[in-house]
C-alpha positions in Angstrom: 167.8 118.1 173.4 165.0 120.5 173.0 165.4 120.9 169.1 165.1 116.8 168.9 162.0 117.1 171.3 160.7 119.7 168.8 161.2 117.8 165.8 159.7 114.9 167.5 156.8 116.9 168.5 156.3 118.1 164.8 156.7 115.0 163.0 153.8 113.7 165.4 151.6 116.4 164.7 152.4 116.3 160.7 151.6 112.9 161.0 148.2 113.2 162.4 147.6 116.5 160.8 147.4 114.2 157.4 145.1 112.1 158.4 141.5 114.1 158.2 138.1 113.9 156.1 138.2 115.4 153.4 133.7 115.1 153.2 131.5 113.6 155.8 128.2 112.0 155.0 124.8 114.0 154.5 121.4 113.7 155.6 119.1 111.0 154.2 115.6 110.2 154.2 114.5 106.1 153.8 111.1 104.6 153.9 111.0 102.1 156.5 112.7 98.2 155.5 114.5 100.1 152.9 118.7 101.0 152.6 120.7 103.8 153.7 123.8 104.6 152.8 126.6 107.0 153.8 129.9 108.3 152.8 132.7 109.6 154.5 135.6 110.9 152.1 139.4 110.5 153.9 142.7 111.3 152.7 144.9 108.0 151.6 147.2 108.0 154.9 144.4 106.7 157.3 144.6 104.3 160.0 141.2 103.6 161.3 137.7 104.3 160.9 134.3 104.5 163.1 130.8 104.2 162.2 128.7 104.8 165.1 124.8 105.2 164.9 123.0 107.0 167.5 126.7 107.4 169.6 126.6 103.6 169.5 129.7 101.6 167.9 128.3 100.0 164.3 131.0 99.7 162.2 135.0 99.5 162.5 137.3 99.7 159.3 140.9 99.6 159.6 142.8 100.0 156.6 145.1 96.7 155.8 142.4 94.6 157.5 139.0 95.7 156.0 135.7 96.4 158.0 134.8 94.3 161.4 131.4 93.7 161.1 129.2 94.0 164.8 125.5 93.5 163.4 123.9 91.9 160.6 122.3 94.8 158.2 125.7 96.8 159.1 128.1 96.8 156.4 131.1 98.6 154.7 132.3 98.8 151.0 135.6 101.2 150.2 136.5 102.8 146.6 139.4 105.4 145.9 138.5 108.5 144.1 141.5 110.3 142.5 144.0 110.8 145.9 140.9 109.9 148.7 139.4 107.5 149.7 135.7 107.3 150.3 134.2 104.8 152.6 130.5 103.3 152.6 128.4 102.4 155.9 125.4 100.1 154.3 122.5 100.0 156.5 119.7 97.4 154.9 116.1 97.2 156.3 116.1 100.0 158.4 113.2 100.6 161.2 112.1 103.4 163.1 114.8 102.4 166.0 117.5 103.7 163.2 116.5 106.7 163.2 118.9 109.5 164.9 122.4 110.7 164.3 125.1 108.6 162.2 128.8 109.6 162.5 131.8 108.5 160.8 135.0 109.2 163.6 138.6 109.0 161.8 141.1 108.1 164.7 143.0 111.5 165.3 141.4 112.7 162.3 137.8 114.3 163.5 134.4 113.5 163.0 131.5 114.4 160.8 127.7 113.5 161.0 124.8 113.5 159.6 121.2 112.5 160.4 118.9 109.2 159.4 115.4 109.8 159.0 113.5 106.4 158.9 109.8 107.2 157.5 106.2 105.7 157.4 103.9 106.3 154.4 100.9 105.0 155.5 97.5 104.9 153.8 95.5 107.4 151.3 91.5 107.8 151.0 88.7 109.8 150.2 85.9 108.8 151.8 83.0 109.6 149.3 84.4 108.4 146.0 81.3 109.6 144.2 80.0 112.6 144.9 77.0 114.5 143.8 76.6 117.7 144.2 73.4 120.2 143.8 74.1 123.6 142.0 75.0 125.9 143.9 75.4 125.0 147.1 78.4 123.7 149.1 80.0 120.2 149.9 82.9 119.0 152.2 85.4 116.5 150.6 87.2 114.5 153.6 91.0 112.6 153.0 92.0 110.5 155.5 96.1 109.5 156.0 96.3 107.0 158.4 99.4 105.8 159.7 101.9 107.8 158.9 105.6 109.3 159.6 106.0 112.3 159.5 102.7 113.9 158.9 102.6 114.2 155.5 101.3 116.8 153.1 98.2 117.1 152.0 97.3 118.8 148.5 94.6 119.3 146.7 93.9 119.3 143.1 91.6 119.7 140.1 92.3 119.8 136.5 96.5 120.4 137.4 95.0 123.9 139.8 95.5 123.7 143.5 93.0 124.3 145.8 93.2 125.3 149.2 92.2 123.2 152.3 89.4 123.5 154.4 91.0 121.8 157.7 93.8 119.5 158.7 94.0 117.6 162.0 96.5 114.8 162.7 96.7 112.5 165.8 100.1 110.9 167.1 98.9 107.1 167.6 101.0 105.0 170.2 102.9 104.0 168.0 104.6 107.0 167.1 102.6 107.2 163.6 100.7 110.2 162.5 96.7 109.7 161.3 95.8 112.7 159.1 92.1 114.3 158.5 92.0 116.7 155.3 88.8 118.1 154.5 88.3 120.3 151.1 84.9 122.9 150.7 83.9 123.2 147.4 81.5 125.1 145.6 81.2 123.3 141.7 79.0 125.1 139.3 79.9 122.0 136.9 81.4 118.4 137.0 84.9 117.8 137.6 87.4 115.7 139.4 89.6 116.0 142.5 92.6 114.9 143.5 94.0 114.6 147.4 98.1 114.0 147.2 99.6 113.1 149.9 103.8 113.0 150.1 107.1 112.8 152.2 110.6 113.2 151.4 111.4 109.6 151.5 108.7 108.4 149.2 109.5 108.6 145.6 106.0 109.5 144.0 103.2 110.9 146.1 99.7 108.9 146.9 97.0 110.2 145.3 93.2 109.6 145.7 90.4 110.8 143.5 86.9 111.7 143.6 84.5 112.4 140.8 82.1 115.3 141.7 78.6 115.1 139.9 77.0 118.3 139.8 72.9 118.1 139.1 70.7 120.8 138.9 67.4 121.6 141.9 65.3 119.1 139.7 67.7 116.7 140.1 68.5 116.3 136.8 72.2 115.9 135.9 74.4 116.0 132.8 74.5 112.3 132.3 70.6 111.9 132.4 70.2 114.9 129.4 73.4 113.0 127.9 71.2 109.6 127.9 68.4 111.0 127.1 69.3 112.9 123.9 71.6 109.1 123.1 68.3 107.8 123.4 66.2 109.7 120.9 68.8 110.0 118.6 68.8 106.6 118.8 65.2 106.0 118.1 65.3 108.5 115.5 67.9 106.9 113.0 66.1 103.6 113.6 62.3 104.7 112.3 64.0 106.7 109.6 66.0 103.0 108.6 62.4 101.2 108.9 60.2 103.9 107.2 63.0 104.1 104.2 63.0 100.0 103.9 59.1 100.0 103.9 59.3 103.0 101.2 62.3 100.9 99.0 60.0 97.8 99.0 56.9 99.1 98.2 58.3 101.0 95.3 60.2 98.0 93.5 57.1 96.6 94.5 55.0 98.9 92.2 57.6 98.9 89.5 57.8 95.2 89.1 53.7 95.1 88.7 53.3 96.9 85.5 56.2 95.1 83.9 55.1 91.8 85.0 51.7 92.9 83.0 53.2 94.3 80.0 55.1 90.4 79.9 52.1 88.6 80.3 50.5 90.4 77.8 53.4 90.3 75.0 52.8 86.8 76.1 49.5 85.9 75.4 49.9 87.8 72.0 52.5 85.7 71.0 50.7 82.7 72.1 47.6 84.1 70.1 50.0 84.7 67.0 51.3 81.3 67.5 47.9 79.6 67.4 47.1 81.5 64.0 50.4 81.2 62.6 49.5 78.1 61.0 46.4 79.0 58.9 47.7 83.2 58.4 51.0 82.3 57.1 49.3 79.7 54.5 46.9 82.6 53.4 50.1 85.3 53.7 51.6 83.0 51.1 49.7 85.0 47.9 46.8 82.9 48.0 43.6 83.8 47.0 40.3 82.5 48.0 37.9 80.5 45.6 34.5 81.7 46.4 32.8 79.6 44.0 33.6 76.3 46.0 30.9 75.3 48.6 31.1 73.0 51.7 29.7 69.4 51.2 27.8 66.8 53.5 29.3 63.4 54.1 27.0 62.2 51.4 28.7 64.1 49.0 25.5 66.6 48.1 25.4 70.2 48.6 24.2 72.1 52.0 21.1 73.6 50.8 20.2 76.6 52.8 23.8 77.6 52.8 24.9 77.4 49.0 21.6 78.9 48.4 22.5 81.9 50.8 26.5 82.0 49.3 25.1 82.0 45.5 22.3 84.9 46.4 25.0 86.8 48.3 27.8 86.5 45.5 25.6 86.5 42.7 26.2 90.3 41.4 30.0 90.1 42.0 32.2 90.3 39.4 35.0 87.4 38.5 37.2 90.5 38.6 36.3 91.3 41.8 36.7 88.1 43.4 39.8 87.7 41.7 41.0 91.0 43.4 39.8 90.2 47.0 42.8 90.9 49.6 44.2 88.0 51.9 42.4 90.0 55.0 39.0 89.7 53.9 39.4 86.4 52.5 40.0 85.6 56.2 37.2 87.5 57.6 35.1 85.2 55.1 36.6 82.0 56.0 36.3 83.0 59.5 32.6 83.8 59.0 32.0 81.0 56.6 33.5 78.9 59.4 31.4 80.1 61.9 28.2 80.0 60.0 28.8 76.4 58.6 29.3 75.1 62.2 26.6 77.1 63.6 24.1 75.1 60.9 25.8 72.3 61.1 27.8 71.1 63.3 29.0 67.9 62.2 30.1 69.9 58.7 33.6 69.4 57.3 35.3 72.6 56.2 37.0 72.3 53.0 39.5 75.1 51.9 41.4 74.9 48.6 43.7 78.1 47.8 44.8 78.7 44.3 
């Protein structure tokens, strides 16, 4: 009688014995209206299982019936991995009133837990965006965080080198949300730019803010004014060297098309002056020679007077030979001057030149 109690005894305590978790859930961090989740690892041979949040029932999941469902953003989802079983608790939307202890109970089997942190990031802001600063002397940087959970932490930065803070004070608001004052001291000896991060364990990427500090010397002048100034008479500079080298370029085609345009119209008017003697040179250019014995005569048909008297006295001593041997240039000089003194006499004189 004892031995089957025994046996009884044992098989009732195998029995439950098998049925443990193997791996409760852990510890998890969620930004306010987001999703938690949390897995609790059992052995196959389990019965039934209890989510409770903050000692209150959630969830209840009974093996060959699936999860009863109490509340709307409470839900279950169950997958085997190799010989256990792991089951899901799915809380969607959480708020602040989530916050506080979650515990999966196995019946007979134990209980494991973990805690749900439900977080606020609020806002991030420097209040003087652009700063300027005179040489050196010193300037406080203030970054506010308002409204957050927990109090978050506050760095500061400039070109990837942290800096340390001046002061931090937070406030606890009524409504259990944190507002942060960060205040940097600096002491720039040249421009730069500074970062304030803040960050919590539930946010994926921290805020960050940034403030461009301009540093200007006692005159007041700063880096951007020399900058602009030296743009400017650059600028200036380049131009009146573009104007001066146009005027220069335009002046001296200018001058070179002058004395070409001269030269043309004179090859010009020497062609125009060979043209207008072609006529009578090329007759006389022909081997020509003049007769000097013939005189000019009136419409009447008589001699001029005067001027066959003055050609016969003037030609009277030549030789025939002579004549005969008189070049085509001084014929022309004759009949040029023959010409000229005929119609200087008389006017209304024909010319009359035979060439032989």
């Amino acid at each position: 009688m004892m031995y089957c109690v025994a046996s009884i005894l044992l098989l009732f305590t195998a029995g439950i014995a098998s049925e443990k978790i193997l791996q409760g859930p852990k510890n998890a961090a969620v930004l306010e209206n987001g999703t938690a989740s949390f897995n609790c690892t059992l052995t196959r041979n389990w019965q039934v299982l209890i989510w409770m949040l903050r000692s209150s029932l959630v969830l209840t999941v009974i093996e060959n019936f699936g999860p009863i469902e109490t509340l709307g953003h409470f839900t279950s989802r169950n997958y085997t991995n190799g010989d256990s079983l792991i089951l899901e608790l799915i809380i969607s939307e959480v708020s602040l009133n989530n916050s506080g202890v979650v515990a999966c109970k196995l019946q007979g089997g134990g209980t494991a837990e973990a805690n749900l942190f439900v977080q606020v990031n609020g806002t991030l802001a420097i209040t003087n965006h652009n700063l300027v600063v005179v040489k050196n002397t010193s300037q406080l940087i203030t970054c506010q965080a308002i409204g957050w959970l927990p109090i978050p932490e506050i760095k500061w930065k400039t070109n990837g080198t942290l800096m340390k803070s001046y002061s931090n004070n937070s406030i606890l608001r009524s409504d259990h949300l944190y507002d942060t004052i960060n205040t940097l001291k600096v002491h720039p000896l040249f421009d730069m730019e500074i970062e304030c991060i803040a960050s919590i364990s539930a946010l994926p990427e921290p805020l960050i803010d940034r403030v461009h500090v301009t540093v200007i010397a006692e005159n007041g002048e700063t880096r951007f004014d020399r900058a602009v100034l030296i743009a400017v008479t650059v600028t200036i500079s380049v131009l009146t060297v573009i104007i001066l080298l146009i005027i220069g370029l335009v002046l001296f085609c200018k001058r070179k098309k002058e004395p070409g345009s001269s030269y043309q119209d004179k090859k010009s008017s020497a062609t125009q002056e060979q043209t207008q003697n072609g006529s009578a040179s090329m007759d006389w250019n022909k081997g020509g020679q003049v007769n000097l014995a013939y005189s000019t005569e009136n419409s009447s048909g008589t001699y001029s007077g005067d001027l066959s008297r003055n050609q016969n006295m003037s030609f009277s001593n030549s030789k025939v030979s002579d004549v005969r041997n008189i070049s085509t240039d001084d014929s022309m000089d004759f009949v040029n001057s023959h010409y000229s003194a005929q119609h200087s006499l008389s006017p209304k004189k024909i010319r009359h030149l035979t060439v032989v």
